[in-house]
Backbone as JSON Lines, residues from 0, in Angstrom:
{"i":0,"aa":"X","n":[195.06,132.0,-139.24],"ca":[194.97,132.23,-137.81],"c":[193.7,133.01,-137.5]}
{"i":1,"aa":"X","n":[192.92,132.45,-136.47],"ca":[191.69,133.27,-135.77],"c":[192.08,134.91,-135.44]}
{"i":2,"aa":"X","n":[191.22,135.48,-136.17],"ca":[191.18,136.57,-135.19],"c":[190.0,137.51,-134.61]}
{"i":3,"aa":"X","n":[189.91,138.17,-133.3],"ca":[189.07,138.05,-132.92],"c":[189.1,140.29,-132.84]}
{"i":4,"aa":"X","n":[188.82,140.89,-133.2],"ca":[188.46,142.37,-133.3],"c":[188.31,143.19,-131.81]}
{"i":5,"aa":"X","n":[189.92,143.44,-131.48],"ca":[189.48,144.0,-129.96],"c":[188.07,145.49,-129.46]}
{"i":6,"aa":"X","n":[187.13,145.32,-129.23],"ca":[186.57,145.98,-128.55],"c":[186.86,146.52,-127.23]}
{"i":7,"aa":"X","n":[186.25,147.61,-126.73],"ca":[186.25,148.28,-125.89],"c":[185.53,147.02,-124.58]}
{"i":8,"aa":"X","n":[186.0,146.76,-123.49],"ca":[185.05,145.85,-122.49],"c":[184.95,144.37,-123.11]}
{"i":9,"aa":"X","n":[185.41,144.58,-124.02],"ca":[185.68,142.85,-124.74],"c":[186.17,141.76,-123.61]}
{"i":10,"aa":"X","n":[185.48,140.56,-123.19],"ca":[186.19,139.88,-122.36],"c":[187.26,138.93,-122.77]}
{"i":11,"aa":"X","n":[187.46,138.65,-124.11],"ca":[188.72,138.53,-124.63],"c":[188.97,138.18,-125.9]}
{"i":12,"aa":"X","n":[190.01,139.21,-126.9],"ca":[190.31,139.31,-128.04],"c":[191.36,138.9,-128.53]}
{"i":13,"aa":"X","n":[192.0,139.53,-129.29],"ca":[192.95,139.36,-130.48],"c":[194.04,140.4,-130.19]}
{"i":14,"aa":"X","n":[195.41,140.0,-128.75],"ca":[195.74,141.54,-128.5],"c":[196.32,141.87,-129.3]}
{"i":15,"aa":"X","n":[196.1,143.21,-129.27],"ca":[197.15,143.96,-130.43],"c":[198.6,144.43,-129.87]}
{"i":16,"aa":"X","n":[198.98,144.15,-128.71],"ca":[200.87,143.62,-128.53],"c":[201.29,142.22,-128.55]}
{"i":17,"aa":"X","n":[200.59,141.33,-128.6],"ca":[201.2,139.68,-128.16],"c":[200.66,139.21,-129.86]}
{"i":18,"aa":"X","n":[199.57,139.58,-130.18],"ca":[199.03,138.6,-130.89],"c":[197.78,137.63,-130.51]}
{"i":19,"aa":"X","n":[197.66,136.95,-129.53],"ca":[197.53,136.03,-128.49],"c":[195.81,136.4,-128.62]}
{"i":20,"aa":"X","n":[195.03,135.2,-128.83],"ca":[193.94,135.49,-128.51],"c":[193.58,135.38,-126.76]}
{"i":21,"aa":"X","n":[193.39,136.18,-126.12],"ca":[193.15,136.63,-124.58],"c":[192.78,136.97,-123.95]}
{"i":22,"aa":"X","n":[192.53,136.65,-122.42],"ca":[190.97,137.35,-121.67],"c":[191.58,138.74,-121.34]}
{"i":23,"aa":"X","n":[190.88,139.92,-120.87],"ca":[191.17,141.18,-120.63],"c":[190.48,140.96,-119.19]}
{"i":24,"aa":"X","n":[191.43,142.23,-118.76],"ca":[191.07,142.71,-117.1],"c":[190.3,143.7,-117.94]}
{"i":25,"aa":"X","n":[189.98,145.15,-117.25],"ca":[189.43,145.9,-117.28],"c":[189.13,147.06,-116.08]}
{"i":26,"aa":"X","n":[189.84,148.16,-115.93],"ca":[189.87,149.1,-115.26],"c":[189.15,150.42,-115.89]}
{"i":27,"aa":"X","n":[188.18,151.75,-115.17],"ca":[187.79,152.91,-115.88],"c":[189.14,153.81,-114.58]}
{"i":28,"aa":"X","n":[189.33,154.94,-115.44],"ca":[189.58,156.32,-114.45],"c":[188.75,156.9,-114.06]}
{"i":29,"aa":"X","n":[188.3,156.98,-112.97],"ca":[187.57,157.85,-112.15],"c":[187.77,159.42,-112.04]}
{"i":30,"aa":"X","n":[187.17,160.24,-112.18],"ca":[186.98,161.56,-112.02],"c":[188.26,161.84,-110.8]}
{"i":31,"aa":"X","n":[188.42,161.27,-109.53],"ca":[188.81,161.7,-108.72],"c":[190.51,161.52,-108.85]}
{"i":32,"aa":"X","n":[191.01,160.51,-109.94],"ca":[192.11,159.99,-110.14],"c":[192.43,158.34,-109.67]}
{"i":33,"aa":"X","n":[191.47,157.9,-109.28],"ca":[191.66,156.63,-108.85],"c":[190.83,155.4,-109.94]}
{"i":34,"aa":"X","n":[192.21,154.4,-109.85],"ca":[191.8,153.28,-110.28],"c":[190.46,152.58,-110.24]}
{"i":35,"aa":"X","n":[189.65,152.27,-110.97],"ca":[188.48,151.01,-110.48],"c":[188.27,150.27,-111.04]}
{"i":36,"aa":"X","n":[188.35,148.96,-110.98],"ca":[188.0,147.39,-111.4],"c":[186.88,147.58,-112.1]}
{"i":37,"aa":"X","n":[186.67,146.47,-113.19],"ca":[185.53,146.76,-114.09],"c":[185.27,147.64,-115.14]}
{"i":38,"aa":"X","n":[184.06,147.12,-115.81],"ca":[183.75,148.34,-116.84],"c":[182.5,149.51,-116.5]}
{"i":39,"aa":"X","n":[182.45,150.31,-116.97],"ca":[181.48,151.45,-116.93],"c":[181.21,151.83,-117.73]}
{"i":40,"aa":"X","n":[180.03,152.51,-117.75],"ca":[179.59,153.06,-119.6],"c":[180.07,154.81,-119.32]}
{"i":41,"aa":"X","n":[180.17,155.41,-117.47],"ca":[180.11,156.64,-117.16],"c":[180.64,156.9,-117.32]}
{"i":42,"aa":"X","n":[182.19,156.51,-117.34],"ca":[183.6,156.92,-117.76],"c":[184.26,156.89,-118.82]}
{"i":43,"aa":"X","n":[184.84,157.9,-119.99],"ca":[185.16,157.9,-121.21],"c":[186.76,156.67,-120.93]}
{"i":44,"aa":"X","n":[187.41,157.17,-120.06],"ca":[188.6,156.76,-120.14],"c":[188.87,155.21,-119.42]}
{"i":45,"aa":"X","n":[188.99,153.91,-120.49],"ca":[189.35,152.59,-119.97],"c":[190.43,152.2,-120.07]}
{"i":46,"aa":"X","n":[190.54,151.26,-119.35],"ca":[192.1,150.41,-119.46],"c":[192.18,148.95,-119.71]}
{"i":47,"aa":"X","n":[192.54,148.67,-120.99],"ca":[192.5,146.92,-120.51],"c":[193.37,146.28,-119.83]}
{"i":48,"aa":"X","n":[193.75,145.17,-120.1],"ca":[194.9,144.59,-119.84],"c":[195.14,143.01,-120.25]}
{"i":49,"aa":"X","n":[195.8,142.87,-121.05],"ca":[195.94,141.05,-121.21],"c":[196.99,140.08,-120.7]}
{"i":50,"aa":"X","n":[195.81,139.2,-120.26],"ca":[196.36,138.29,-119.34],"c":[197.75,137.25,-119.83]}
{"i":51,"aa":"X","n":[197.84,137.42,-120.97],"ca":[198.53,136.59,-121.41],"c":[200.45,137.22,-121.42]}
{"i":52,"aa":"X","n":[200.31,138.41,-122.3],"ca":[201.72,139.49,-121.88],"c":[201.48,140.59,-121.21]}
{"i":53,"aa":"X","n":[200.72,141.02,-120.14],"ca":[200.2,141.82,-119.29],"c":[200.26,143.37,-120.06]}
{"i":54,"aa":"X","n":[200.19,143.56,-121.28],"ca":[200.43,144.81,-121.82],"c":[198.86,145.5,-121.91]}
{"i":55,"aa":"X","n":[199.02,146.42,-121.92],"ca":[197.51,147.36,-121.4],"c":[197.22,147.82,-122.82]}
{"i":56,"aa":"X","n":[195.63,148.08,-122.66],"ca":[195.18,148.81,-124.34],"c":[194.63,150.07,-123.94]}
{"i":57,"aa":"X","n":[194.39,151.02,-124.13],"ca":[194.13,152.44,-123.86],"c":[193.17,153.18,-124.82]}
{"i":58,"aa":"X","n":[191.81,153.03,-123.88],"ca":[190.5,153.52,-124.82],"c":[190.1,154.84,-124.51]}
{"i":59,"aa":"X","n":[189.6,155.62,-125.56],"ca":[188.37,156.56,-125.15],"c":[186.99,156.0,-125.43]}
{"i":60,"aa":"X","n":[186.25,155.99,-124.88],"ca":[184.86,155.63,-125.04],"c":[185.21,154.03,-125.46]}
{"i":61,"aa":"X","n":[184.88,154.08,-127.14],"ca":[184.94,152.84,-127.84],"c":[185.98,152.94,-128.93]}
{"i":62,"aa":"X","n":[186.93,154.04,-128.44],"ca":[188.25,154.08,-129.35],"c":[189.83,153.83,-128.83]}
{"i":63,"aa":"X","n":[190.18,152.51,-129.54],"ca":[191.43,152.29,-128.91],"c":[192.84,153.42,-129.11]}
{"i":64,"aa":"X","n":[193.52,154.02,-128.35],"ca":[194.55,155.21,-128.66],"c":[196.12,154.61,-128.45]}
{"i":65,"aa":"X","n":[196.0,153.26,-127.78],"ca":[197.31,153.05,-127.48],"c":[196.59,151.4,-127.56]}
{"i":66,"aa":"X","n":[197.73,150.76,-128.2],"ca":[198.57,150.88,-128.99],"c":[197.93,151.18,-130.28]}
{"i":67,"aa":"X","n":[198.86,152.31,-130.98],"ca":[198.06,152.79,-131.8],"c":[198.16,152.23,-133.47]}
{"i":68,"aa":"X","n":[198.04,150.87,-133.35],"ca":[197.85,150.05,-134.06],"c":[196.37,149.41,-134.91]}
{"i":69,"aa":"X","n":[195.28,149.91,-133.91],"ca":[194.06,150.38,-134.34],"c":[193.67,149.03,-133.93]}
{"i":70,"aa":"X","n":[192.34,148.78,-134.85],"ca":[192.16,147.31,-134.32],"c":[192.61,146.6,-135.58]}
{"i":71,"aa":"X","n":[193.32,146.41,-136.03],"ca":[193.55,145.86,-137.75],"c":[194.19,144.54,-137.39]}
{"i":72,"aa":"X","n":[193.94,143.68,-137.84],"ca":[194.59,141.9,-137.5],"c":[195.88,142.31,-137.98]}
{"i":73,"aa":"X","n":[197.04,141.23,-137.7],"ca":[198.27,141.41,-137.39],"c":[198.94,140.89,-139.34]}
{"i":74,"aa":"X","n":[199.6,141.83,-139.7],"ca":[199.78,141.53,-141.3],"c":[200.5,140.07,-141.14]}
{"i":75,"aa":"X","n":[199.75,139.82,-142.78],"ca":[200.39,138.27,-142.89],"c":[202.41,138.64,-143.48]}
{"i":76,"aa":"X","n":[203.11,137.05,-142.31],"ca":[204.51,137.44,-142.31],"c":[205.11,137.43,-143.78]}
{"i":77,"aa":"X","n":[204.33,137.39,-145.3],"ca":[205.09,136.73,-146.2],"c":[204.75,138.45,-147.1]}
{"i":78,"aa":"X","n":[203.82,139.57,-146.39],"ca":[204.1,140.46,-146.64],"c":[205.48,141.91,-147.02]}
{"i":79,"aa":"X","n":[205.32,141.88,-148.62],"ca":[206.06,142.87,-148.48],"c":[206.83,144.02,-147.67]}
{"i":80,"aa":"X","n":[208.38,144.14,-147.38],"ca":[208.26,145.74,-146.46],"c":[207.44,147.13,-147.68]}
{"i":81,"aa":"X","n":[207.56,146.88,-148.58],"ca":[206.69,148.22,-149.25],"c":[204.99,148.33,-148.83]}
{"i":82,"aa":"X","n":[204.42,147.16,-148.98],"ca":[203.51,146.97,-148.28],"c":[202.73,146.97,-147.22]}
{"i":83,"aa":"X","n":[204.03,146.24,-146.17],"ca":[203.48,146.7,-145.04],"c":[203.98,147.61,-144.26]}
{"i":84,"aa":"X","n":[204.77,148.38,-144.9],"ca":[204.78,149.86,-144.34],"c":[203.37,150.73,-144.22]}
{"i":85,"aa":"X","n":[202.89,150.4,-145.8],"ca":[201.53,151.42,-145.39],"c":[200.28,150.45,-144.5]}
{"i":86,"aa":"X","n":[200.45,149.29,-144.82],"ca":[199.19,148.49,-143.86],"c":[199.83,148.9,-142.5]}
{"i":87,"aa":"X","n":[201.25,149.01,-141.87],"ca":[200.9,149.85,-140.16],"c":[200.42,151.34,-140.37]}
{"i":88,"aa":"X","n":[200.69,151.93,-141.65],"ca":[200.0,153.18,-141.38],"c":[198.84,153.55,-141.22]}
{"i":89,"aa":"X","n":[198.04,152.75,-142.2],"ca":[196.57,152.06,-141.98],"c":[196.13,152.05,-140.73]}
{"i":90,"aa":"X","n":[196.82,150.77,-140.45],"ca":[196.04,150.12,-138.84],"c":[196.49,151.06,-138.01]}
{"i":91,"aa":"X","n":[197.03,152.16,-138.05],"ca":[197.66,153.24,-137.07],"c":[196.34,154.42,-136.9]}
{"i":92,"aa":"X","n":[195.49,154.17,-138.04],"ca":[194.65,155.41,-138.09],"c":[193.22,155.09,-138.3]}
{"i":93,"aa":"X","n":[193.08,153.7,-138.63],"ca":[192.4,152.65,-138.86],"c":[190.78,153.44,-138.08]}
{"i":94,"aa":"X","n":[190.89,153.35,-136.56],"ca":[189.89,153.71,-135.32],"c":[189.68,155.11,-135.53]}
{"i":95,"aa":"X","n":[190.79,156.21,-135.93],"ca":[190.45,157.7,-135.44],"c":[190.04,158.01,-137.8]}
{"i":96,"aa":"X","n":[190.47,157.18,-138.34],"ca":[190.24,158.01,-139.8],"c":[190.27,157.07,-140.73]}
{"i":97,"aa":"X","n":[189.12,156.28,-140.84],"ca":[188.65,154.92,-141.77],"c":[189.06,155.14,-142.67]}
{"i":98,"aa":"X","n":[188.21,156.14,-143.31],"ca":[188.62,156.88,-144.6],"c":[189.95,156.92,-145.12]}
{"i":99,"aa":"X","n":[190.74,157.62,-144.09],"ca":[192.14,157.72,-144.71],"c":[192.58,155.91,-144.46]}
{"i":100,"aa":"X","n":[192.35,154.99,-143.65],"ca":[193.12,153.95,-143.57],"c":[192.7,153.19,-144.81]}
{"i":101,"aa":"X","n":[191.62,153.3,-145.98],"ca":[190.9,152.62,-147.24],"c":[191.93,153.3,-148.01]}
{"i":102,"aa":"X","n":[192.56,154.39,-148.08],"ca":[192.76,154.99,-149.34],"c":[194.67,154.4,-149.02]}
{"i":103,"aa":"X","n":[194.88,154.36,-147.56],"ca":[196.34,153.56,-147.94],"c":[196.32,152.38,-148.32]}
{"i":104,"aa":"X","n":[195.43,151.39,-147.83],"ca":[195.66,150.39,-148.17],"c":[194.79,150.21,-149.3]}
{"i":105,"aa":"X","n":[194.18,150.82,-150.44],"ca":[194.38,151.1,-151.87],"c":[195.65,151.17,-152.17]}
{"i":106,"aa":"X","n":[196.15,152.23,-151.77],"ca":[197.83,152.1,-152.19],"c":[198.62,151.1,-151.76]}
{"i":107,"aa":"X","n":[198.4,150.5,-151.34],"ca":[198.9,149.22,-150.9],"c":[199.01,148.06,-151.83]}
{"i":108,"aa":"X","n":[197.76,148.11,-152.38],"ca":[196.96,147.04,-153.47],"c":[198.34,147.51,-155.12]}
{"i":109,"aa":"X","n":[198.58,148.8,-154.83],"ca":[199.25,149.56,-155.78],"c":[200.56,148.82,-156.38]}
{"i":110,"aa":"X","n":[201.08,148.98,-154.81],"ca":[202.37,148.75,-154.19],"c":[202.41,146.89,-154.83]}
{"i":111,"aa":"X","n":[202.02,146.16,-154.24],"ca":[201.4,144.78,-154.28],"c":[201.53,144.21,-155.5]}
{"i":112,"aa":"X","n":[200.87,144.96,-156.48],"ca":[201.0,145.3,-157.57],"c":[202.21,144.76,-158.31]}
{"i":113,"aa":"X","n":[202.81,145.62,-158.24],"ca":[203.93,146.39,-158.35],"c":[205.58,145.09,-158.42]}
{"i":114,"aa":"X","n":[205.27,144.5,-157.09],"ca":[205.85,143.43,-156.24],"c":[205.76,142.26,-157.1]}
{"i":115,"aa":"X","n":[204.27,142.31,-157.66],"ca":[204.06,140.6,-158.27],"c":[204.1,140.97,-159.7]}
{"i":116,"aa":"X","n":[205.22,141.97,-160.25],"ca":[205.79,142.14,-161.9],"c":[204.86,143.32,-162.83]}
{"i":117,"aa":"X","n":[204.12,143.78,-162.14],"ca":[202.88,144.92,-162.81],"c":[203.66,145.99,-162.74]}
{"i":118,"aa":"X","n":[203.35,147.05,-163.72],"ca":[203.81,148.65,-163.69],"c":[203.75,149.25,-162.32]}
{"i":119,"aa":"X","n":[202.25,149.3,-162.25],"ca":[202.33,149.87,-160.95],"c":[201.69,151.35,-160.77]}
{"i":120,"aa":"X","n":[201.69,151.31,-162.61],"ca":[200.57,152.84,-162.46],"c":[199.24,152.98,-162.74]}
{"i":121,"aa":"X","n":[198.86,151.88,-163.28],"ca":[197.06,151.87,-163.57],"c":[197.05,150.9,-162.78]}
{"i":122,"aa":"X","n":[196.17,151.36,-161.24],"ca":[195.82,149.82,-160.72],"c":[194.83,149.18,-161.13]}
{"i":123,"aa":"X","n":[194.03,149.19,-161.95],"ca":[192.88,148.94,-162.59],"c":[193.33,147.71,-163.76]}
{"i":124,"aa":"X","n":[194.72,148.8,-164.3],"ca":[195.07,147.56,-165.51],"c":[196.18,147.02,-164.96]}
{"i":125,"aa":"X","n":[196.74,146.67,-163.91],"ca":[197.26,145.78,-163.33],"c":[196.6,144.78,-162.83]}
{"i":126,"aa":"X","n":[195.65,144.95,-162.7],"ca":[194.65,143.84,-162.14],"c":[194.21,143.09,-163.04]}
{"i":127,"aa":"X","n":[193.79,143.84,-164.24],"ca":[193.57,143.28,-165.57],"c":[194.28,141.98,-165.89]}
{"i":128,"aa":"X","n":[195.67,142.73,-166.09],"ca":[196.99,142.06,-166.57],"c":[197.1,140.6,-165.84]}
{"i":129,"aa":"X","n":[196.98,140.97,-164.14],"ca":[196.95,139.48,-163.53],"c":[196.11,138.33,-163.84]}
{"i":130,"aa":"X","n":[194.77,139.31,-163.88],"ca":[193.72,137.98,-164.5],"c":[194.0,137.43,-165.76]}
{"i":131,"aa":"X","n":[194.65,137.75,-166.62],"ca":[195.2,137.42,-167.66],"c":[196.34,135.86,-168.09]}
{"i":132,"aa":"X","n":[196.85,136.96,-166.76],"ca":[197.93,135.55,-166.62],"c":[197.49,134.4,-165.14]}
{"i":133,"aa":"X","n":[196.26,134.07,-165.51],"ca":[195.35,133.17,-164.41],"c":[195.04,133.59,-163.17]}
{"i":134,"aa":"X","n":[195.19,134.86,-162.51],"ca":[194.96,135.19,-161.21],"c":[193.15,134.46,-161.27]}
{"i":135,"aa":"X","n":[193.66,133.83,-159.6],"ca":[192.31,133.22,-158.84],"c":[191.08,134.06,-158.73]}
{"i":136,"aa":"X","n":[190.21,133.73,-159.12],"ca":[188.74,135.12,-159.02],"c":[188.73,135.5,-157.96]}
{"i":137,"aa":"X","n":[188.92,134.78,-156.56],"ca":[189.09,135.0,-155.39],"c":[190.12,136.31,-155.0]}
{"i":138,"aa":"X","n":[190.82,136.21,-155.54],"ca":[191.88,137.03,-155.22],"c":[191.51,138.4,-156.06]}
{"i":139,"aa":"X","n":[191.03,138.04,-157.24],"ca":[190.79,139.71,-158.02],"c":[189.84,140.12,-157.56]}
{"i":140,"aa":"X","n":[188.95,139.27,-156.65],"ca":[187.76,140.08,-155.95],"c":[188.24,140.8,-155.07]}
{"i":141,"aa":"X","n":[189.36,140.12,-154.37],"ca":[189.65,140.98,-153.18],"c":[190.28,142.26,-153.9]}
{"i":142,"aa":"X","n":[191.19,142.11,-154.3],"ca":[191.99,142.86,-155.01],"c":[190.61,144.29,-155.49]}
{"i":143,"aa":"X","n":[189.6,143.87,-156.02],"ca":[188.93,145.27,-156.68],"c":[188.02,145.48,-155.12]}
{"i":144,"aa":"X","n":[187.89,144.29,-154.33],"ca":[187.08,145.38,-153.48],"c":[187.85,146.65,-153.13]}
{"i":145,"aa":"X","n":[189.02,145.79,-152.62],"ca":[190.36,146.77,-152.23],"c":[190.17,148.3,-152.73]}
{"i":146,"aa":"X","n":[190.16,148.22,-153.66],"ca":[190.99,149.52,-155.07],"c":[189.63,150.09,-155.14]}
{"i":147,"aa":"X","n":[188.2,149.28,-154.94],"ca":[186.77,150.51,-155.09],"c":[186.42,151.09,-153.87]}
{"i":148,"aa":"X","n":[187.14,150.45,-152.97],"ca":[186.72,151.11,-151.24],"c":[187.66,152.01,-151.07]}
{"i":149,"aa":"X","n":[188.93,152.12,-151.36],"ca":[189.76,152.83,-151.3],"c":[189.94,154.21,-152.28]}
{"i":150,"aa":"X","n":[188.97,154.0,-153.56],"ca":[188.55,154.88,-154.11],"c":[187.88,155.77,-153.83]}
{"i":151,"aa":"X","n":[186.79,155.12,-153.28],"ca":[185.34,156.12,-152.58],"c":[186.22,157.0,-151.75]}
{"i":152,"aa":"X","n":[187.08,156.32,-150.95],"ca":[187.39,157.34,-149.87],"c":[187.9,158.15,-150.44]}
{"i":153,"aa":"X","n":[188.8,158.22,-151.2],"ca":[189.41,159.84,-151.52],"c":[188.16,160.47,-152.79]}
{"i":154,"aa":"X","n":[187.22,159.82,-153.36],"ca":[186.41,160.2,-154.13],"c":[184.85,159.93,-153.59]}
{"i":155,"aa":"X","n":[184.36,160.91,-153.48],"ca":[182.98,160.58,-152.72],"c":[182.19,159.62,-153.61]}
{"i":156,"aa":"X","n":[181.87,158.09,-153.14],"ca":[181.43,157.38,-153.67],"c":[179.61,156.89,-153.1]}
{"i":157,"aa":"X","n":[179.34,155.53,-153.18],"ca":[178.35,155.04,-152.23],"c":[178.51,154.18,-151.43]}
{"i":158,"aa":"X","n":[180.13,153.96,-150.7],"ca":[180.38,153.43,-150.22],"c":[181.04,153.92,-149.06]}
{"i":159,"aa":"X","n":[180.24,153.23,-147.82],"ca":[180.42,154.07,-146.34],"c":[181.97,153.91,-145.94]}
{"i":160,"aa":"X","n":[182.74,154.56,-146.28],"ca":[184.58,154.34,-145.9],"c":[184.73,155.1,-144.78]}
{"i":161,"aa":"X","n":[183.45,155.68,-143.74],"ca":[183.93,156.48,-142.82],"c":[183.29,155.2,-141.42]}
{"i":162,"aa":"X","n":[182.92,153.91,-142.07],"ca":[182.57,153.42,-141.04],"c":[183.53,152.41,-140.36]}
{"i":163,"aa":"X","n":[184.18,152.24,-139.82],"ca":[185.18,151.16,-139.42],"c":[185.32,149.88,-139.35]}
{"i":164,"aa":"X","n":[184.34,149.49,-139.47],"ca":[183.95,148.07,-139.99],"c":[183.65,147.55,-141.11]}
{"i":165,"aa":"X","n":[183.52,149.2,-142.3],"ca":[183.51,148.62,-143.0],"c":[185.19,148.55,-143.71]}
{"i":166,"aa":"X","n":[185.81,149.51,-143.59],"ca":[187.49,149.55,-143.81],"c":[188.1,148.24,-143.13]}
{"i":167,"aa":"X","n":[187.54,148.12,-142.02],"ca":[188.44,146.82,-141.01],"c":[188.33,144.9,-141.98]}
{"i":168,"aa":"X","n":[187.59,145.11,-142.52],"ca":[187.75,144.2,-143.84],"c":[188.56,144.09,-144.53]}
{"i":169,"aa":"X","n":[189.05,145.3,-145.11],"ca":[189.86,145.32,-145.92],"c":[191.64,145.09,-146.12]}
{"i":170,"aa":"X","n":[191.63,144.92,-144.59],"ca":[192.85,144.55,-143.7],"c":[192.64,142.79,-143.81]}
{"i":171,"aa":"X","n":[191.44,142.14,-143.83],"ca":[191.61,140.46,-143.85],"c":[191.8,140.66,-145.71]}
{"i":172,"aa":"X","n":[191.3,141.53,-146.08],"ca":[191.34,140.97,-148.04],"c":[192.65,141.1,-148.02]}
{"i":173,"aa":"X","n":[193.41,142.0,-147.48],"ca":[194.83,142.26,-148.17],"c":[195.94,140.91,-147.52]}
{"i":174,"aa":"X","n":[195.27,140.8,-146.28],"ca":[196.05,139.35,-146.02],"c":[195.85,138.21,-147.05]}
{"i":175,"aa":"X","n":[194.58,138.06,-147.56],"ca":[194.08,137.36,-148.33],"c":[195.01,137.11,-149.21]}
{"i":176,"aa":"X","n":[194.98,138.24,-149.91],"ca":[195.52,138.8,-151.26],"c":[197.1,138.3,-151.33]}
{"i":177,"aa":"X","n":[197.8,138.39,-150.12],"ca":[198.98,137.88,-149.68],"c":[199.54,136.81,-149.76]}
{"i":178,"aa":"X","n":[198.64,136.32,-149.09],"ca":[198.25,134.62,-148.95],"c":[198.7,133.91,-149.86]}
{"i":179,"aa":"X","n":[197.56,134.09,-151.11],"ca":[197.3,133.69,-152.61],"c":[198.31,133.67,-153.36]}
{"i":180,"aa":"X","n":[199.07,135.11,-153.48],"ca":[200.01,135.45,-154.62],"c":[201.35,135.22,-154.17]}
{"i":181,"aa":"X","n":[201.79,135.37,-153.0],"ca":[202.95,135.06,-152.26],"c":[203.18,133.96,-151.55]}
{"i":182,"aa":"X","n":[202.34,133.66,-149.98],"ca":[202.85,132.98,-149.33],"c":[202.75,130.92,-150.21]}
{"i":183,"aa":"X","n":[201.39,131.18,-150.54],"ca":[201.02,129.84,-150.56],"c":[202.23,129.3,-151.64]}
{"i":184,"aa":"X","n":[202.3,130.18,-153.01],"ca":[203.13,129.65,-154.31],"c":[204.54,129.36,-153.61]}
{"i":185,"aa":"X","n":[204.93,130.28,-152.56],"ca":[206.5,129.89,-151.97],"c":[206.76,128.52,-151.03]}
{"i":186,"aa":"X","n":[205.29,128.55,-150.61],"ca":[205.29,126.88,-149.86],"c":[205.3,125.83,-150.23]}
{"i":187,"aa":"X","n":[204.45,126.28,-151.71],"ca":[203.98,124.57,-152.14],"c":[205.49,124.57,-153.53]}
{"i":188,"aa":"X","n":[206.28,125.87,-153.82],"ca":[207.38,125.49,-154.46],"c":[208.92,124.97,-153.68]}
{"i":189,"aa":"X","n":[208.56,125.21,-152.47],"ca":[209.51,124.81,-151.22],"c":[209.23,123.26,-151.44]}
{"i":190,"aa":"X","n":[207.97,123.07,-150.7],"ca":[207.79,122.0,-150.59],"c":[208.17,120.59,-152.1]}
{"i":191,"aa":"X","n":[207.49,121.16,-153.74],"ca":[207.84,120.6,-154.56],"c":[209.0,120.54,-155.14]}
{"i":192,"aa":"X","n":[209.91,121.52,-154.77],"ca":[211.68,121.38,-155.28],"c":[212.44,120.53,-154.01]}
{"i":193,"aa":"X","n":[212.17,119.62,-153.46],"ca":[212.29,118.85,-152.22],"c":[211.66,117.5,-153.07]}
{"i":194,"aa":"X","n":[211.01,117.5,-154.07],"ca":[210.97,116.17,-154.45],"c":[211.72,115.35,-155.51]}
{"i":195,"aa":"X","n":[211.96,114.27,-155.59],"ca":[213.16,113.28,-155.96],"c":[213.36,114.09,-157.57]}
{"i":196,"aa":"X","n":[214.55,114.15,-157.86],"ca":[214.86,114.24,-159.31],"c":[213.78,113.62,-160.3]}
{"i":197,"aa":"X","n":[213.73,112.45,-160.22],"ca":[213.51,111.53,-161.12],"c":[211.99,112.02,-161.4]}
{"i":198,"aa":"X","n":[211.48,111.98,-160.06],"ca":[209.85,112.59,-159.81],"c":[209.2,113.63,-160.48]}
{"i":199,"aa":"X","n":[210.48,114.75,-160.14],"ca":[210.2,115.84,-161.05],"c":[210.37,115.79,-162.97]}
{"i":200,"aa":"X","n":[211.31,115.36,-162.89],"ca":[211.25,114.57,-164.27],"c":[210.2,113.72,-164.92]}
{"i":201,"aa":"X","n":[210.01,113.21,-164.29],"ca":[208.27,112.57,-165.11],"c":[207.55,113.42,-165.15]}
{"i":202,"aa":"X","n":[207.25,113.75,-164.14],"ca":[206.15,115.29,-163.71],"c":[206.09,116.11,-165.3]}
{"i":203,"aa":"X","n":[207.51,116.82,-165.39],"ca":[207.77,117.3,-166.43],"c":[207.3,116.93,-167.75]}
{"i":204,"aa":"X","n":[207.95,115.7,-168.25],"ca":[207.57,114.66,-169.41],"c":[205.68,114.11,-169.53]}
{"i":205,"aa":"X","n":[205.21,114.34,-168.68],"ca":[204.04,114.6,-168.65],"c":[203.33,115.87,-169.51]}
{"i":206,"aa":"X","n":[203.62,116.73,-168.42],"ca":[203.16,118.17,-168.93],"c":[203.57,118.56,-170.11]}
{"i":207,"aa":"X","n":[204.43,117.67,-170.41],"ca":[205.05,118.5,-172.43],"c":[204.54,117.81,-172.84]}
């Protein structure tokens, strides 16, 4: 699914209550207490609004505060609850503390881990372990960007984790990462235990 990174004055994003890619209204507060149409650069305090479930987004400057979901794309549904407990904690802090939102969703990668048969205490040699047993390069890339961005942050590294764009990545790898190890293997084994006995039986007699 598209997604589009709500900005501040954005004429239309990715809301973060519907989902819904959507045009925005746009209101500032005025000094005096009154409403005004449009955007302004003079006024810290904006309002969006999307047209689609009329629910409002609530900025300072160029920081979203409500809903305080941050700007982080919406977790993929085949996600863990251990998981995505800390990816909303993440995207909760995502805008006001990059830093801290890299080092949960490191722990996340942990967690993840953990889920797809790994210990769960060296994430380094859990990752190992997967490539071992064929994990996609694709996926262990994501997987170590994950675990070295999320490092820096709690360990001063050379990697900018206080910038938000560059953390806000790391929210599409972990969908990624999702994707790969969970959703897709449950679809295409849905889909292949749905085929004829007999089918699967050759299939089989093949492969031995």
């Amino acid at each position: 699914m598209k997604y589009i990174q709500p900005v501040v004055f954005g004429t239309s994003f990715t809301c973060p209550s519907c989902g819904a890619i959507a045009k925005q209204d746009w209101w500032y507060k005025n000094w005096d207490g009154n409403m005004v149409n449009g955007p302004t650069v003079g006024n810290p305090i904006r309002v969006g609004r999307c047209q689609h479930c009329s629910q409002p987004t609530l900025w300072i400057q160029d920081k979203m505060y409500f809903p305080d979901n941050g700007n982080a794309p919406f977790p993929n549904p085949e996600m863990p609850d251990s998981a995505l407990k800390l990816y909303y904690e993440a995207a909760s802090i995502h805008s006001k503390s990059p830093r801290g939102a890299a080092a949960l969703l490191r722990l996340s990668i942990q967690v993840l881990c953990k889920e797809l048969g790994e210990p769960g205490n060296n994430i380094n040699d859990d990752i190992g372990n997967l490539v071992q047993k064929g994990l996609p390069e694709i996926v262990q890339q994501s997987l170590d960007i994950v675990r070295v961005t999320g490092n820096d942050a709690v360990h001063p590294g050379q990697i900018d984790t206080d910038n938000p764009e560059t953390v806000g990545q790391l929210f599409d790898l972990l969908n990624i990462i999702v994707e790969y190890m969970i959703a897709l293997p449950k679809k295409v084994s849905g889909i292949y235990s749905s085929l004829p006995a007999d089918k699967k039986k050759g299939i089989d007699k093949r492969d031995n």
